[in-house]
Every structure is written in structure tokens, then in C-alpha cells.
N, C-alpha and C positions, 0 to 999 in steps of 0.2 A: 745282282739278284737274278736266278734264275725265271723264265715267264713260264708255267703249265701251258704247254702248246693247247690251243679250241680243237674240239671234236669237230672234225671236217663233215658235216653231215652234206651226201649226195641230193638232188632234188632233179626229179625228172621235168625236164625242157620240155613243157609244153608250147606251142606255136600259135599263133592266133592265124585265119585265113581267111580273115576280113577286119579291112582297114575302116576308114573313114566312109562308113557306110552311106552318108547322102551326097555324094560327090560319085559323078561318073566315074570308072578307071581310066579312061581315056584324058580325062580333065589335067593329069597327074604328068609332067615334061619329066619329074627328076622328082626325087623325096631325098631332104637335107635334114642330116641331124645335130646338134650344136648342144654337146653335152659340157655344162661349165660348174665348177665347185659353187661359184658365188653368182649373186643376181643381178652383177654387174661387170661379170668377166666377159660377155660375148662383145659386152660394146666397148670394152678398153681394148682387147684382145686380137678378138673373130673380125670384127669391124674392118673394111664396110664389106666383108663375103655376108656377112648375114643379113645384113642392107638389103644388099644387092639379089639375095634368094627371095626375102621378105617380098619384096615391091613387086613381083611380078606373080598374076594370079595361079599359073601354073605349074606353081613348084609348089609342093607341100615341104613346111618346117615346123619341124619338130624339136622344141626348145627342153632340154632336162636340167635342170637346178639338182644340186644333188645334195647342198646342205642347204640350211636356213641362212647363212651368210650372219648368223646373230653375234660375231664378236664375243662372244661367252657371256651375251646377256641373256639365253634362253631364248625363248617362243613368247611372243610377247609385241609392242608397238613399232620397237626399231625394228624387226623381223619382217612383219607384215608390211611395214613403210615400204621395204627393199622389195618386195615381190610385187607391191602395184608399181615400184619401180619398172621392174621385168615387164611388166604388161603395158605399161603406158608405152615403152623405149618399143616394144613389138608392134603396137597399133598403129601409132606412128612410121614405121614401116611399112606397113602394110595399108595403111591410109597413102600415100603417097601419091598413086594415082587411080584411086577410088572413093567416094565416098564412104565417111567415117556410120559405123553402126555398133549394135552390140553386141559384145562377147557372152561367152557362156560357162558358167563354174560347171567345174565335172568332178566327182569323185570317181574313180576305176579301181577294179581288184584286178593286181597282175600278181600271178605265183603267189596268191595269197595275201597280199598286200595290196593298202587299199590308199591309194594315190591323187592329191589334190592336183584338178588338171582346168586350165582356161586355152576356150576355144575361142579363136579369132579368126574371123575370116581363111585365107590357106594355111593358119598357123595354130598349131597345139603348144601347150606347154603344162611340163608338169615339177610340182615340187615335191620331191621327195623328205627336205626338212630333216638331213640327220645333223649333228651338232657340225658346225663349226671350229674345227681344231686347231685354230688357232696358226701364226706363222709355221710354228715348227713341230708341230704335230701333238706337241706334248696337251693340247685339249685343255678346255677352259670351266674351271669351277662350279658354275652353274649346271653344266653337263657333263658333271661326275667326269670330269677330265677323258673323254671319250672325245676321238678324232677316228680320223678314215685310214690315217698310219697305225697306227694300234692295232685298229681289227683288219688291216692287211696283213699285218706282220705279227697276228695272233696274238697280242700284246693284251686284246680285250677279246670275251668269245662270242659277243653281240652289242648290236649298237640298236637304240631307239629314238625313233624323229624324235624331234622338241615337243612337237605339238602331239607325244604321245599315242598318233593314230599307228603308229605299229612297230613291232619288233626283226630287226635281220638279226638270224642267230648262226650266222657263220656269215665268212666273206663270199662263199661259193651261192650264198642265198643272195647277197644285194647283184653279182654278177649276171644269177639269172634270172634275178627279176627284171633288170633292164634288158637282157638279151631278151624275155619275152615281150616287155613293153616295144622295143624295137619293131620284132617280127610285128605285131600287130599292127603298127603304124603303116609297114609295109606291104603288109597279106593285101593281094587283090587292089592294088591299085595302079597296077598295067603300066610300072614302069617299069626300066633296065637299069637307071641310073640312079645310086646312089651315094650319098657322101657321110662321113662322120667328120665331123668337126670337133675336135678336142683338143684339152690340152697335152702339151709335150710330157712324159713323164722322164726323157733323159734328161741327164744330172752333167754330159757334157755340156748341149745345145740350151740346153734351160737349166741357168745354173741359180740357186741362191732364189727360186721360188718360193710362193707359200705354199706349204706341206699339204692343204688341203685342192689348189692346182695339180700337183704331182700327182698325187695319189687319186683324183679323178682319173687323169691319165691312167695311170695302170688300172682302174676300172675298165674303162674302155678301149683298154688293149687286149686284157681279156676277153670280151664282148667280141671285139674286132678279129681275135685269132680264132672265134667261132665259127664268124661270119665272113671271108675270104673273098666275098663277092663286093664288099664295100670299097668304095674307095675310102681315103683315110689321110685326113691334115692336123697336124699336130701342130698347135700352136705356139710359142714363147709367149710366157708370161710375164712373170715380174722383169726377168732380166732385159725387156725389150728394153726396158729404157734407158739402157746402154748403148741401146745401137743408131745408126743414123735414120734421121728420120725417111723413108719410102715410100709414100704415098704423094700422090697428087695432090694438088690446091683442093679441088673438087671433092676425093676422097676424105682428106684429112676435113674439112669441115663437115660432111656425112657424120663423119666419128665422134666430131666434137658436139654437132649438135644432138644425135641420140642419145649421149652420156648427159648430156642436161636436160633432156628429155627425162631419163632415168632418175636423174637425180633430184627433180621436182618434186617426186613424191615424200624423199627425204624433210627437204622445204617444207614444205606444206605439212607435212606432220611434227615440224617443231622441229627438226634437229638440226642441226649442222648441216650446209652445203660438204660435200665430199668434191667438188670442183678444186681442188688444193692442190701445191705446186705438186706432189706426191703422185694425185694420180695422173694428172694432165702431161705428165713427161711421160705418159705412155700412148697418148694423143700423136697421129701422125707416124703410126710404126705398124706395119704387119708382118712377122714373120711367122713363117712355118714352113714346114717338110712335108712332102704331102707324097702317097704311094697310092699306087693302081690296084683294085683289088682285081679279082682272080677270071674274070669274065662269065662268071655265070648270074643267073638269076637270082637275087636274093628273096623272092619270095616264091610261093609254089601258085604259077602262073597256067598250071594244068589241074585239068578235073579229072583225079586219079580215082574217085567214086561217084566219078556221074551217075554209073549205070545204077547205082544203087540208093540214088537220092541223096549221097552222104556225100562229107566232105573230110580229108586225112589231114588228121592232126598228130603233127612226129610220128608218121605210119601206117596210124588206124583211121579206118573211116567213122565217123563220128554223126550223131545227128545236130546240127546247130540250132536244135530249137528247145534243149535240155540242158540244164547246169550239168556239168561245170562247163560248157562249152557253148554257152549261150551266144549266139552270135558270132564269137568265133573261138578259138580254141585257147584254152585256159581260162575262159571267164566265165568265171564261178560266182552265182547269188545268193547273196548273203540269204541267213534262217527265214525272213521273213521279205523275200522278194520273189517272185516266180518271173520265170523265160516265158517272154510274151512276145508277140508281134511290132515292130518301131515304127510300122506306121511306110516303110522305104523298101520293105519286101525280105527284110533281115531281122534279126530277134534281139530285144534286149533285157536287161534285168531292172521289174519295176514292182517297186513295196505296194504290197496289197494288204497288210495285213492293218489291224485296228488305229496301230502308233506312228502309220505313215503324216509325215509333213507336208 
């Protein structure tokens, strides 16, 4: 059967040119980002590099989930289990050697799209929530058999999260909405060094993975052939567990203990431990390839419209104190929210109108 190739619609790249507005620039050694299909790949996978970014207060990480992990049961209790998963397994990181406190729920509009995000301590993270495609791409029931291979490969001409909060109506739209969630992360916070953490999307070195690992990868190779200034590690996924185990005593319990960290949340909301011989043979394994990005800056570390009070976003100078580039460039307030003051000498977007919560 033939597929009707999607209409490739263009969408202009806007930039954000401010990051993590209450945090010095200086504060920032490196910004790590740890892009994973499920909300338990960084800790079978990334482990212990994401450990090891985590625990130290100087490094900003930036965690992206890119589906719901829901197994083709929709948006719903096992879904939500898996994401305080994600957060408890980061805390815990990041508590290590600080005292433990509390996070913060974020929604954000990047390129239009409006993104469920928890703040912890040097740590963001966000879930984007589109379905879950299953091993091998072919997508699960519940979510109208839509996966991340489909609408790579034009198969489908839009995918929408579970949880309904939005539509990508081309692949060229979820590419650049993470390329602008990235920039943002990174706008203005006074560092050189940066990393992408992903998975492998090669079909040599990562062979026999699930479809929705892969196909994050080639998201974020896309993202990454934008951005030339990133460094870039491509992880093995499922087939690591073929390989001999490589980590240290030290290491391999790090891994072990955050995936049971992760996995608590499971517990505790009634379901099944996931600690099963299945995943635990990926316990004690890290591989990946990893390449130098290009040596330049990846954020814009100069004020190209001092003189004029403004600030350039992809260009133009811009004023950061008006939608759509409230605070910093691409972020647009919703009908009933106005560009106000954050209180930290930058502007953010806050419901004024009758039906605010």
C-alpha cells in the first residue's frame, strides 16, 4: 500500500536568549542534555553519566522524555507512575550531596507548544508525552497506532501527546520545538560546554532496539546537525545487553540503585516491580560513541543590541518584555496572560485575567 507523503510544513526557528533566569551565568561549569524515548532509559542506558552531571551543583541538566513510556495504555496511572519515576530517580541524584527540598511543576510554550516541565534543584525536565510506539514502531491501540517511526517516515502527518495538551503536525515541527527548547536552556548561561546525551539511532552499533530509542535518536541528530557546537553521545540501548559488562563495582551499583529508585514509584502505585531479569541485564553496561562538536558557542554569549536596549532573536533585535518573546525569545503568552516582571530583573508570562488558578 502506498503512504500519501505529510505536507512538510517550514516553521521559523526561533531562539530563546535567556536560560534559567534565577541562577547566576557564572553558576553554570557545563549544561548536559539527556534526551530519552522512555522514563526510564537515562537510568538503564546514560547511567552513571547522568549520575555523575546530576550530583554536582554546577552543571545544569536538562532531562527530555519524549513519549509517555505508556505501553499502549494511553495517559492515564501507569503513565504518571513512570514520570514521578523520572523525578524521584533525578532527586535522588541530585540530593546526593545536598540537602533534599522541593521541586517545582512548570508548564512552558516552546514553538507553540505547551510543555509539562519539573524543576529541581540544577535539574529541568520535561515531558513531552507523545504515544509510546511500541518495540517496533508499528504503535499501540489506544494511541490510534501512532509512534515516532510513522511520523519520521511520513507514515502518519501528526502525532498528539496522550495527555492531549498538544499537536506536532509535521516531523520538521517536534525537531524544532526541541531545537528551541534546547537554545533556551542554553541562552545566557555563560557556558562553553555542552553535551547531548542520546540514544544511538545506528542499526549497526544499536542493533535490535525498541523503535521508539531509534527514532528519538534521529530526532536528536537532527537537533544536533543544527547545532554543531554540541558535543554529542549516542548511547546503546537495548542491545547492550549483549555486551560485557564495563563498569566498576562503584559505578554499577550507582545504576542499580537509581533504577530502584525509579522504579519505587511503579511499587507504590500498585503495579509490578520492573526490576525483572529483562531489565537488570542492562545493569552494569555503558556503551556509547561520543563526537566533539564544532568549537564554537552554542549560545549567543554577546549583546548584538545593547546599544539599543534589545536583544537578537535569530537576527532581530527584539524587546524581551512583549509576547511572543517574553523573557526570552520564542515565548509566547497564552490569550489571557501578560509579559510581566519575574521578580529576578527578567519578564515572564502570568494569567491576569478573571479564570486564573
Amino acid at each position: 500500500m502506498s503512504v500519501r507523503p505529510c505536507l512538510r510544513l517550514m516553521f521559523l526557528v526561533t531562539v530563546c536568549c535567556l536560560g534559567l533566569t534565577r541562577q547566576a551565568a557564572a553558576q553554570w561549569a557545563a549544561v548536559t542534555f539527556h534526551v530519552v524515548a522512555h522514563e526510564d532509559d537515562w537510568q538503564l542506558f546514560f547511567d552513571p553519566n547522568t549520575y555523575g552531571d546530576a550530583i554536582g551543583s554546577t552543571v545544569k541538566v536538562v532531562l527530555i522524555y519524549v513519549t509517555a513510556g505508556d505501553a499502549g495504555g494511553g495517559y492515564g496511572s501507569w503513565s504518571n507512575a513512570r514520570e514521578e519515576g523520572a523525578r524521584r530517580a533525578i532527586r535522588y541524584c541530585a540530593d546526593v550531596y545536598s540537602p533534599s527540598t522541593s521541586g517545582t511543576f512548570t508548564s512552558t510554550n516552546f514553538n507553540g507548544h505547551t510543555i509539562s516541565g519539573y524543576t529541581y534543584k540544577n535539574t529541568r525536565s520535561y515531558f513531552l508525552r507523545l504515544a509510546d510506539g511500541c518495540p517496533d514502531g508499528s504503535g499501540c491501540g489506544a494511541s490510534n497506532y501512532e509512534s515516532l517511526l510513522k511520523f519520521r517516515t511520513g507514515a502518519i502527518c501528526s502525532m498528539t501527546a496522550v495527555d492531549g495538551s498538544t499537536t506536532y503536525t509535521s516531523w520538521d515541527d517536534l525537531v524544532t520545538t526541541i531545537e528551541v527548547m534546547v537554545r533556551a536552556e542554553l541562552a545566557n548561561t555563560g557556558t562553553t560546554y555542552t553535551w547531548f546525551n542520546i540514544p544511538s539511532s545506528s542499526s549497526t552499533y544499536n542493533r535490535d532496539d525498541h523503535s521508539d530509542h531509534t527514532n528519538t535518536g534521529y530526532l536528536m541528530d537532527y537537533v544536533a546537525a543544527r547545532m554543531r557546537c554540541a558535543n554529542v553521545a549516542r548511547f546503546m540501548g537495548d542491545y547492550s545487553a549483549t555486551q560485557p559488562a564495563d563498569l566498576s563495582d562503584t559505578d554499577t551499583e550507582i545504576e542499580r540503585t537509581v533504577f530502584a529508585v525509579t522504579d519505587s514509584a511503579l511499587t507504590d502505585s500498585g503495579f509490578p516491580s520492573t526490576q525483572d531479569e529483562a531489565h537488570l541485564a542492562f545493569i552494569g553496561r555503558n556503551d556509547y560513541v561520543a563526537t566533539g562538536g564544532d568549537g564554537s558557542s552554542c549560545f549567543n554569549s554577546g549583546p548584538p543590541c545593547s546599544d539599543s536596549g534589545l536583544v537578537e532573536c535569530s537576527g532581530v533585535c527584539v524587546d524581551l518584555s512583549e509576547s511572543p518573546n517574553c523573557g526570552y525569545c520564542g515565548h509566547s503568552c497564552l490569550s489571557n496572560e501578560n509579559c510581566l516582571p519575574d521578580g529576578s530583573g527578567s519578564y515572564d508570562c502570568y494569567c491576569t485575567g478573571p479564570n486564573c488558578n
